[in-house]
C-alpha positions as CSV (number, residue, x, y, z in Angstrom):
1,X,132.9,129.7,230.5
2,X,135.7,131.3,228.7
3,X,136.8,129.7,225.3
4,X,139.3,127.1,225.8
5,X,142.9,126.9,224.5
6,X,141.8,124.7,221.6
7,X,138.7,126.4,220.2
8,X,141.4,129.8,220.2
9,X,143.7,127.5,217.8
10,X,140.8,126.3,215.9
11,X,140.1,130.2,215.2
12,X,143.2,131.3,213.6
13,X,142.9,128.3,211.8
14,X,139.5,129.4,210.0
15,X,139.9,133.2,210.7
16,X,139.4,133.3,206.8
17,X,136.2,132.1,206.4
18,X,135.3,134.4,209.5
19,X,136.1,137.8,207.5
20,X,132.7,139.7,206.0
21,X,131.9,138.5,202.4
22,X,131.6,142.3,201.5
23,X,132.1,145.5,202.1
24,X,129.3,146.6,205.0
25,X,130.5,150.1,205.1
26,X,129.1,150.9,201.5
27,X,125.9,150.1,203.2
28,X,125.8,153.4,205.0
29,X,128.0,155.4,202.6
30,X,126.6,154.8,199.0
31,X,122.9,155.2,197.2
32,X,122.6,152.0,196.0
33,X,124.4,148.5,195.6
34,X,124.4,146.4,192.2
35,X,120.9,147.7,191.0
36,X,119.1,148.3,194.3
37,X,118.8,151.4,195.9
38,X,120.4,152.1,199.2
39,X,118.8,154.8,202.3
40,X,120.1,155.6,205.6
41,X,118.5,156.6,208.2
42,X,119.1,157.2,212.3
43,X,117.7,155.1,215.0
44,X,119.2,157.0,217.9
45,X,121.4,155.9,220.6
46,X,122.9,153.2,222.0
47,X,123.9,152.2,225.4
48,X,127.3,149.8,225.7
49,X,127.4,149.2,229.5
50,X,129.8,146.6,229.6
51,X,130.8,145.8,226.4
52,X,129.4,142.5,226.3
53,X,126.8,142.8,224.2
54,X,124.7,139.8,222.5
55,X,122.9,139.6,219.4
56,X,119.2,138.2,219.5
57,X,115.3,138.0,219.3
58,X,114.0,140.2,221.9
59,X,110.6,138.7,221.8
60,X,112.5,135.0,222.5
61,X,114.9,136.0,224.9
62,X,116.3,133.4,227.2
63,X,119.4,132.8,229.1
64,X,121.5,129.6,227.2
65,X,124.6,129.2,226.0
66,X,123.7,130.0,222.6
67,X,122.4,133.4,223.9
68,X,126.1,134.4,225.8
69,X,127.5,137.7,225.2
70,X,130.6,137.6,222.1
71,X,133.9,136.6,223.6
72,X,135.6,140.5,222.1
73,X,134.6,143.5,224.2
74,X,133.1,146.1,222.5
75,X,133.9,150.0,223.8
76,X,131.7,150.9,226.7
77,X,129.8,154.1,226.3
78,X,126.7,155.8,224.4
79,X,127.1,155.2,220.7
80,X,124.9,156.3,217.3
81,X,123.6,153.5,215.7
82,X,121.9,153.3,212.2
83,X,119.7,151.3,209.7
84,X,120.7,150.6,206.0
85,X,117.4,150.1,204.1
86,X,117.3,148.6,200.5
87,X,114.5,148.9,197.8
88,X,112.7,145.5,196.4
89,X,110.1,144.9,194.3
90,X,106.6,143.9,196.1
91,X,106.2,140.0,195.7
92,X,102.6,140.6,195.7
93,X,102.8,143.5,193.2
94,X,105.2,144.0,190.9
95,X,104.3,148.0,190.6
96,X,105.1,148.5,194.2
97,X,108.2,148.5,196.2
98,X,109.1,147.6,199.5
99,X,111.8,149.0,202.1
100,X,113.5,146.6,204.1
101,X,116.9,146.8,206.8
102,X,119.7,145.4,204.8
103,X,122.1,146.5,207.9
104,X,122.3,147.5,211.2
105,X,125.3,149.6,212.5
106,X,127.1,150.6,215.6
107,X,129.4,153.0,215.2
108,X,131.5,153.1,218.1
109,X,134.1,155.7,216.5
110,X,133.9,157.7,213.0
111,X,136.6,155.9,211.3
112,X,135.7,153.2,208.6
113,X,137.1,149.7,209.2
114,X,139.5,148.1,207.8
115,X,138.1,144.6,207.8
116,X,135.0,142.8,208.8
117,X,135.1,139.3,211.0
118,X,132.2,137.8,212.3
119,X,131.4,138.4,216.5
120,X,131.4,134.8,218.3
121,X,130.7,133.8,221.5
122,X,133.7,131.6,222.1
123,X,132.2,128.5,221.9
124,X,130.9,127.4,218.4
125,X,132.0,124.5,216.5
126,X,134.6,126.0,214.3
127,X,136.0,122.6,213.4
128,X,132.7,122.0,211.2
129,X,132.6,125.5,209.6
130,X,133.1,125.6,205.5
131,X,133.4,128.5,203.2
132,X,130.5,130.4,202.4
133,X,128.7,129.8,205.9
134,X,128.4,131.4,209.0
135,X,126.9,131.0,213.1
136,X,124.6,134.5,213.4
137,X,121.6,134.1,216.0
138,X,118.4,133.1,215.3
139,X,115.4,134.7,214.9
140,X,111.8,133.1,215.1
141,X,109.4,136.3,215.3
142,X,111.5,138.4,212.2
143,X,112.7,141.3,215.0
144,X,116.5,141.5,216.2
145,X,118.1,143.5,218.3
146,X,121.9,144.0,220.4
147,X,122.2,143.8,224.2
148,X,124.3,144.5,226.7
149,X,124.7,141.9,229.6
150,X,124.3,144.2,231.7
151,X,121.3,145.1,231.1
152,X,119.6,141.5,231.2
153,X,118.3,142.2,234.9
154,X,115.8,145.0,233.9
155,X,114.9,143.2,230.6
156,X,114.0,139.9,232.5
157,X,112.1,141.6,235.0
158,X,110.4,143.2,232.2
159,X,109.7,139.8,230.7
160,X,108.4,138.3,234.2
161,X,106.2,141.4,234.6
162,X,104.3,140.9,231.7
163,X,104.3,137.1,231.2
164,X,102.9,137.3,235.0
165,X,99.3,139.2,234.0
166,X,98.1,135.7,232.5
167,X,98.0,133.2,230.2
168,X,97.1,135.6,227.5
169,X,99.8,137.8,227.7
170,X,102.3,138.9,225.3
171,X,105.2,140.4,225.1
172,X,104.6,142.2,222.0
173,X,100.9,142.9,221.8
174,X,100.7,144.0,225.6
175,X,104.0,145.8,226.3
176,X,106.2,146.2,222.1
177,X,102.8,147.1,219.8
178,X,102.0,150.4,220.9
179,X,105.8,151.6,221.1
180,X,106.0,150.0,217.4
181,X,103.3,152.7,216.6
182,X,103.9,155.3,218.7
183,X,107.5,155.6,216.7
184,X,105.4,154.9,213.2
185,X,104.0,158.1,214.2
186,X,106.9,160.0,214.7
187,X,109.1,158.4,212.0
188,X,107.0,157.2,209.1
189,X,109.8,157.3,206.4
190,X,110.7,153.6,205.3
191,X,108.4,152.0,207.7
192,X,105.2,149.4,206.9
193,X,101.8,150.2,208.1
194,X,103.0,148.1,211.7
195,X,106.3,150.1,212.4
196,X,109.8,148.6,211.4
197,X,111.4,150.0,214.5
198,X,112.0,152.1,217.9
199,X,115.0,152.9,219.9
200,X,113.9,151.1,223.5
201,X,114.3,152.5,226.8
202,X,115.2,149.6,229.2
203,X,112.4,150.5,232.0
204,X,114.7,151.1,235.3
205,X,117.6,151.4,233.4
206,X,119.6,154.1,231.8
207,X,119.9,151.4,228.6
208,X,118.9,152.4,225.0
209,X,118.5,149.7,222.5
210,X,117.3,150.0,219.0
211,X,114.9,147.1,218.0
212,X,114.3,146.2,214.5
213,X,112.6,144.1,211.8
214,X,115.3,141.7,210.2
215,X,115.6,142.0,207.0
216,X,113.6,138.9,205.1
217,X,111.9,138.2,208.4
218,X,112.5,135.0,210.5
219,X,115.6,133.5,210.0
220,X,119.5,133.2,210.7
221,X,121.8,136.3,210.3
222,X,125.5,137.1,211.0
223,X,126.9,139.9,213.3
224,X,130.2,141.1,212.4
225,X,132.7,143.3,214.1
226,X,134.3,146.0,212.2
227,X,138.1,146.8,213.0
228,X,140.6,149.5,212.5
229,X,144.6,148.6,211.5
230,X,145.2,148.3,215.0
231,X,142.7,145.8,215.1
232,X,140.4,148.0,217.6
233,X,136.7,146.7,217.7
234,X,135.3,150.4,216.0
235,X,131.5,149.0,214.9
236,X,129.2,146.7,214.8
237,X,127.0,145.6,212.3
238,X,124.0,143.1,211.4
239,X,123.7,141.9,207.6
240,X,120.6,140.9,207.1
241,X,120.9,141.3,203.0
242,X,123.6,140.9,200.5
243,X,122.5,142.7,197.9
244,X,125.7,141.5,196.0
245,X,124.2,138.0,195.9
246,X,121.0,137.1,193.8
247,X,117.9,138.1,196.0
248,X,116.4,134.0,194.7
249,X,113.0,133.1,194.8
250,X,113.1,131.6,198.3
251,X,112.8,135.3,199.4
252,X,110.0,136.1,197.7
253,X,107.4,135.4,200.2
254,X,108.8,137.5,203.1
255,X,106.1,140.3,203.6
């Protein structure tokens, strides 16, 4: 279903509160933000085949409404992505430090946006959104990742395949784990002991779609488009941390 007349109005009403609380660029360009340092790093390629891409949990993937691609089209092509890690102190030991992905990017052309306004789907409840608050997907096992439609076929067959060897199975342990360390092995830089993250190949698909640990872990997180002055969709990004904010204590259990 495409959004309705009313829910358009309702958005230019609130585009405000839509826009990014802060610059996500700096993220990829600088070595740190307020005191905590800042690395980039590469995870490959990524395959737009439509354009309609969705934000979600790849190990809780179902078809709903609140899984539907965002309403804006994103370019259509093979695009660079990248991770934006940020240092922390260990929780469980203050001498250590952990890395965590404080943003994901999509960089569907090399210039830098010009603003930031969250991706939607074209049919959340704007009339209830307040300052300060956001719709993001939802993540229950602490991984994320961006689709494209088009490849939700081959990733549901997938699914079926292995869901079909028995009551046991599991999507992670039987089919994600050994990818997970097979790319620890190859790229150990930033990663825990488990592996923070691959670049898939959709099996019987030409679709490449970076998988990743979310930030704190399990939660809610907003996806925001990046645009240029002619208000052409150039990036994508995920924020998982706002460093600008104070990390609180809720956070300090995540590991």
């Amino acid at each position: 279903m495409e959004p309705t007349k009313e829910w358009f109005d309702l958005l230019d009403q609130k585009k405000d509160l839509l826009k990014a609380p802060i610059d996500l660029e700096k993220y990829f360009t600088d070595d740190k933000v307020d005191q905590y340092p800042l690395k980039q790093i590469s995870m490959g390629e990524f395959t737009s085949l439509s354009g309609k891409l969705i934000a979600c949990d790849p190990l809780g993937f179902i078809l709903t409404d609140d899984d539907k691609p965002y309403y804006e089209v994103a370019p259509v092509g093979v695009f660079p992505t990248y991770a934006s890690f940020i240092t922390l102190e260990n929780p469980d030991n203050e001498a250590e430090t952990v890395d965590l992905i404080a943003s994901y990017k999509i960089a569907f052309s090399d210039e830098t946006p010009t603003e930031y306004r969250e991706a939607l789907r074209g049919n959340e409840d704007l009339a209830s959104l307040q300052e300060d608050e956001y719709f993001g997907f939802n993540t229950d096992s602490g991984l994320a990742t961006i689709f494209d439609q088009d490849a939700f076929p081959e990733i549901t067959k997938l699914i079926d395949r292995i869901e079909n060897k028995g009551d046991d199975a599991n999507l992670y342990d039987d089919y994600f784990e050994p990818l997970f360390k097979e790319n620890l092995k190859n790229h150990p830089n930033y990663q825990s002991e488990d592996g923070d993250w691959i670049n898939w190949s959709v099996p019987e698909s030409d679709a490449k779609f970076p998988i990743f640990q979310a930030g704190f872990g399990e939660g809610v997180y907003p996806v925001y488009y990046g645009y240029n002055e002619k208000n052409e969709i150039i990036a994508l990004y995920i924020q998982f941390i706002d460093a600008e904010m104070e990390i609180d204590e809720e956070d300090d259990d995540f590991l």
